[in-house]
C-alpha positions as CSV (number, residue, x, y, z in Angstrom):
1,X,21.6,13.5,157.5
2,X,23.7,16.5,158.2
3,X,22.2,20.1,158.1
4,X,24.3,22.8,157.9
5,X,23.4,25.6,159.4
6,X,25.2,29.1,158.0
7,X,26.4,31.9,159.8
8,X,25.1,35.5,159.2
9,X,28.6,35.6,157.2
10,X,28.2,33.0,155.0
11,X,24.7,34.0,154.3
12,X,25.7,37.2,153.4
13,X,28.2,35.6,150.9
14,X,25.6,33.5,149.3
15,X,23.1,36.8,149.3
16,X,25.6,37.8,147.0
17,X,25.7,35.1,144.8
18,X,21.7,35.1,144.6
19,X,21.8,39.0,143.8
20,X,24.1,38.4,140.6
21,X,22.2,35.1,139.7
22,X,18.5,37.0,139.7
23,X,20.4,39.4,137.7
24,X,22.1,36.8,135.1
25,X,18.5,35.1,134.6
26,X,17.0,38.8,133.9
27,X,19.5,39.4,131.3
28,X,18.8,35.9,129.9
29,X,14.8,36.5,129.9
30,X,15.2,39.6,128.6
31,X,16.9,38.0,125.6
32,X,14.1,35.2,125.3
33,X,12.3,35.2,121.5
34,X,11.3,32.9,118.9
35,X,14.5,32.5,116.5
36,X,17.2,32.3,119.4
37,X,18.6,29.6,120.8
38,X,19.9,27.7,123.9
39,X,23.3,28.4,123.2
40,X,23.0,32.1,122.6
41,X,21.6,32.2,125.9
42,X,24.1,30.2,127.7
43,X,26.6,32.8,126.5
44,X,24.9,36.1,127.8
45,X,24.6,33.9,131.0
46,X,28.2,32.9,131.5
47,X,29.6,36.3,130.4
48,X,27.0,38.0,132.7
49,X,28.3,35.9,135.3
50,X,31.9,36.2,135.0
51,X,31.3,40.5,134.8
52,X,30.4,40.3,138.1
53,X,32.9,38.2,139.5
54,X,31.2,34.9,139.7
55,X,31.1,31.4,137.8
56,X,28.3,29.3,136.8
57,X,28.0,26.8,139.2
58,X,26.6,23.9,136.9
59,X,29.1,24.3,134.4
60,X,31.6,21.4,134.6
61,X,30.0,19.6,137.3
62,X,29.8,16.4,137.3
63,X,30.3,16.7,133.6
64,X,27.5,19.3,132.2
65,X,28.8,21.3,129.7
66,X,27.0,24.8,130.3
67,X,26.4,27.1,132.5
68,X,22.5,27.1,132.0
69,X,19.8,24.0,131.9
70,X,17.2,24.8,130.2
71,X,14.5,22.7,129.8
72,X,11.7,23.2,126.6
73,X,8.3,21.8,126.7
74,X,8.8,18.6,127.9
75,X,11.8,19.0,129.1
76,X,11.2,18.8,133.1
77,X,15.1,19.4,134.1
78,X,19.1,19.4,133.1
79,X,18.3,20.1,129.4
80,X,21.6,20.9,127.6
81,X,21.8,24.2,125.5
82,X,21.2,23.6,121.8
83,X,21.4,25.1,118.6
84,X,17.7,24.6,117.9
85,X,15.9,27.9,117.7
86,X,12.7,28.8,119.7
87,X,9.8,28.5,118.1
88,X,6.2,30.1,118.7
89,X,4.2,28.6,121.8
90,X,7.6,27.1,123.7
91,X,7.5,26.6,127.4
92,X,11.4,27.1,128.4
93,X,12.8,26.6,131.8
94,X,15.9,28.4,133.2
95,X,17.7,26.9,135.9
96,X,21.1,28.8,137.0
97,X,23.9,28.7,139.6
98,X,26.3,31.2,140.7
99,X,29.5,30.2,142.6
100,X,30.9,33.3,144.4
101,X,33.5,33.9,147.4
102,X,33.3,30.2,148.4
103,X,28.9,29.9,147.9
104,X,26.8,28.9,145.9
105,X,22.7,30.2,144.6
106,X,20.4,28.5,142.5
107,X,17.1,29.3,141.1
108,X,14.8,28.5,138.2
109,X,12.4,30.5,136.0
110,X,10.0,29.0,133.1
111,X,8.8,31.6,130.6
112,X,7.0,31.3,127.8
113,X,7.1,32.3,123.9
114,X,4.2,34.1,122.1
115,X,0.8,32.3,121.7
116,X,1.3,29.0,124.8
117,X,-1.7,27.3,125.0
118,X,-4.1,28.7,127.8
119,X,-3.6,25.4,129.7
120,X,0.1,25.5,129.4
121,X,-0.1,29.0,131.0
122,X,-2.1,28.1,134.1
123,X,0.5,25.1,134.5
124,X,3.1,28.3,134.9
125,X,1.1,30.0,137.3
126,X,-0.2,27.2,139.6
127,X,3.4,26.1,139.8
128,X,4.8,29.6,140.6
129,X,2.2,29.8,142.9
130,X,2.9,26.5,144.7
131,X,6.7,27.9,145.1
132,X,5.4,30.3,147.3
133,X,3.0,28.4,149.3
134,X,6.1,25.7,150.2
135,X,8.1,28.7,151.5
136,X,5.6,29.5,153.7
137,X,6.7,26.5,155.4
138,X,10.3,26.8,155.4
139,X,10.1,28.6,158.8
140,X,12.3,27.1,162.0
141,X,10.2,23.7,163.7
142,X,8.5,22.9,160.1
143,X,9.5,19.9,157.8
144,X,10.5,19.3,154.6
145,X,7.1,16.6,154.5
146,X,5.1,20.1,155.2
147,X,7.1,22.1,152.1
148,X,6.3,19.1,150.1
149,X,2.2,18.7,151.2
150,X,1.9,22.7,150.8
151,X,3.1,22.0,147.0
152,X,1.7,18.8,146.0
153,X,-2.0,19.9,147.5
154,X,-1.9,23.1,145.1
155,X,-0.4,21.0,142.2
156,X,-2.4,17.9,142.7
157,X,-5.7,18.3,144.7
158,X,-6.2,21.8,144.1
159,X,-5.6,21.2,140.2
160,X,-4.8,18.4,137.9
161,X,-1.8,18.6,137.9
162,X,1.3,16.1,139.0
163,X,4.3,16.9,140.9
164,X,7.7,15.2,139.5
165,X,8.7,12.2,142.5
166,X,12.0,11.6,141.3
167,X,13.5,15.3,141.7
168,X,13.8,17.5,145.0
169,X,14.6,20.4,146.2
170,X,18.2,20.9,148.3
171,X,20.6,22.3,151.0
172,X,22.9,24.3,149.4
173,X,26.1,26.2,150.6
174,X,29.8,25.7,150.3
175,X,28.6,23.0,148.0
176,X,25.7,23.2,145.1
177,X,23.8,19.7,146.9
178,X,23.6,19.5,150.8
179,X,21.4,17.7,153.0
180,X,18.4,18.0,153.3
181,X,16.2,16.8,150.1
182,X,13.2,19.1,149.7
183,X,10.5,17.2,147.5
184,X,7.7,18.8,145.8
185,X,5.3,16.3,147.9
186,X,4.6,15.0,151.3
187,X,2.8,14.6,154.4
188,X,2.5,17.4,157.0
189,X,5.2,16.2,159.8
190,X,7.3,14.2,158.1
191,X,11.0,14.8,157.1
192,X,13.8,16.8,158.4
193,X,13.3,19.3,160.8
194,X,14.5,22.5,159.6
195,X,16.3,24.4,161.9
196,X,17.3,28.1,162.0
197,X,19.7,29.7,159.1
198,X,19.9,26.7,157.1
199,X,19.6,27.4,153.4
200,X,17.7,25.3,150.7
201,X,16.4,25.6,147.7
202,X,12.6,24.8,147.1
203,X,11.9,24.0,143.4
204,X,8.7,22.5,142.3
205,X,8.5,20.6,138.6
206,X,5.1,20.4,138.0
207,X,3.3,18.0,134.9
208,X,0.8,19.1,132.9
209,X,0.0,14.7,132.1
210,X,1.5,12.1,134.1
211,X,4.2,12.3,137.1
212,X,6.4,9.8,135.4
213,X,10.0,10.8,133.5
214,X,12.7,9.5,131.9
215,X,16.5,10.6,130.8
216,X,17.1,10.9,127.1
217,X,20.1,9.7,125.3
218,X,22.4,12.7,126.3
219,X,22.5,11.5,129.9
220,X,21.2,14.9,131.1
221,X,17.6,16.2,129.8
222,X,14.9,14.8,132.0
223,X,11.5,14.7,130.0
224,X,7.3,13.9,130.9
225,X,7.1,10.4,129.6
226,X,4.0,11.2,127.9
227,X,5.6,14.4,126.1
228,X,3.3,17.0,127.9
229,X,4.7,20.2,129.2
230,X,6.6,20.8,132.2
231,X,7.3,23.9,134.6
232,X,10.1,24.6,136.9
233,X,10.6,27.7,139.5
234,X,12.7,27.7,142.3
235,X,14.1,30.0,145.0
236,X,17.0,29.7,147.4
237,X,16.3,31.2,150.8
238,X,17.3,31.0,154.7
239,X,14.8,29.2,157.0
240,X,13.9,31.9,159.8
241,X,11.7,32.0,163.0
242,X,8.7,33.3,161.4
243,X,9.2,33.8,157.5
244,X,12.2,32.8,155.3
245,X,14.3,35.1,153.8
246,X,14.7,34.8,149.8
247,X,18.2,35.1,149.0
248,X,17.2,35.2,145.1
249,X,14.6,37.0,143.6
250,X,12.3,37.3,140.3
251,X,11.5,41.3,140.7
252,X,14.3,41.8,137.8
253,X,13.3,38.7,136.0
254,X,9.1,39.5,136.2
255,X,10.2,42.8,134.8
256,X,12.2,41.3,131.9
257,X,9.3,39.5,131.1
258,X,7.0,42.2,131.1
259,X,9.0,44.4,128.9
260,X,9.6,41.2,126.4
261,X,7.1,41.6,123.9
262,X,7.3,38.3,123.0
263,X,7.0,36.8,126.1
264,X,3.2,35.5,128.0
265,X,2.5,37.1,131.0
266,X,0.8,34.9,133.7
């Protein structure tokens, strides 16, 4: 395992990137109601993108044809845009990337339509809330095994939840997957040691029924194998000395979904 460790330059370059992603997923949010659809929303991403001098990082790699996943209900990850429209009480994760002067950003946002069952809701906000408790430990000395406990004790012992053990978190940089792999569970201590200015992206997937997935027929959408709900959030940041630095950021997005009226708030 290689880490690589940035510069202040090419952190600056990938702040940038972050700035117009948090931006491209608050224009999508803002657009989020029952009657659109997956497509319509992977277009005011892309365009929103390319505006601002970036391009969508998942688009075209290995094969994906848009720029946005996003991931309904059961849906844990990689769901391809559709033409299906959004219906009352959907659960819809938003997972971007931006590619800009040479870097890459990546984050995820799950927001919810109208009436989502009260359960469903404190499935979004425990894993929101577990996000932040793993970036707690993404300070310089910690490991990924002590990201991965601080989520899955939330998630798991805290509340019944399950974490997803086939999908991790990820170094990030010049390309969209570096070393190391972040999973959303652990023991304290073990994993890579994280060492100063490296950037990763912590992104818990958290199950409302069982931990266990599989890949549907389009090769791409990951989904609960009991069909219960799913939630995604994730953050790219730098590990620092005392507190990481979050190169993205949901202030734009959390205000989107306040001013949605169509949207839960948690």
């Amino acid at each position: 395992m290689a880490i690589k460790i940035k510069t202040e330059e090419e952190i600056e370059k990938m702040r940038k990137s972050c700035e117009v992603l948090s931006n491209a997923l608050a224009e999508v949010v803002k657009a989020v109601k029952a009657g659109t659809t997956g497509l319509a929303l992977d277009k005011i991403a892309e365009q929103f993108i390319a505006d601002h001098g970036g391009k969508p990082s998942f688009k075209g790699y290995n094969g994906f044809p848009n720029s946005l996943c996003i991931s309904v209900n059961d849906d844990v990850v990689h769901g391809i845009p559709t033409a299906i429209e959004y219906k009352d009480g959907d659960i819809i994760s938003l997972d971007c990337g931006v590619y800009m002067n040479g870097y890459h950003g990546d984050m995820a946002y799950t927001v919810g339509i109208g009436n989502v069952r009260p359960e469903v809701q404190d499935l979004m906000r425990v894993t929101k809330e577990s996000l932040y408790l793993g970036i707690q430990f993404a300070t310089v000395g910690r490991r990924t095994g002590d990201i991965g406990f601080a989520i899955q004790e939330h998630c798991e012992r805290k509340h019944p939840y399950k974490c997803d053990r086939e999908l991790v978190g990820h170094g990030l940089g010049k390309t969209l997957h570096e070393d190391p792999q972040v999973p959303n569970y652990g023991r304290k201590g073990d994993g890579a040691k994280l060492p100063e200015n490296c950037v990763i992206a912590i992104e818990p997937m958290v199950n409302l029924g069982t931990k266990d997935v599989y890949t549907k027929r389009d090769r791409w959408t990951i989904a609960t194998q009991d069909g219960k709900p799913s939630v995604h959030f994730e953050h790219t940041l730098v590990v620092k000395p005392v507190k990481a630095e979050l190169l993205t950021s949901f202030t734009a997005i959390e205000k989107a979904v306040q001013e949605n009226p169509e949207l839960v708030k948690i």
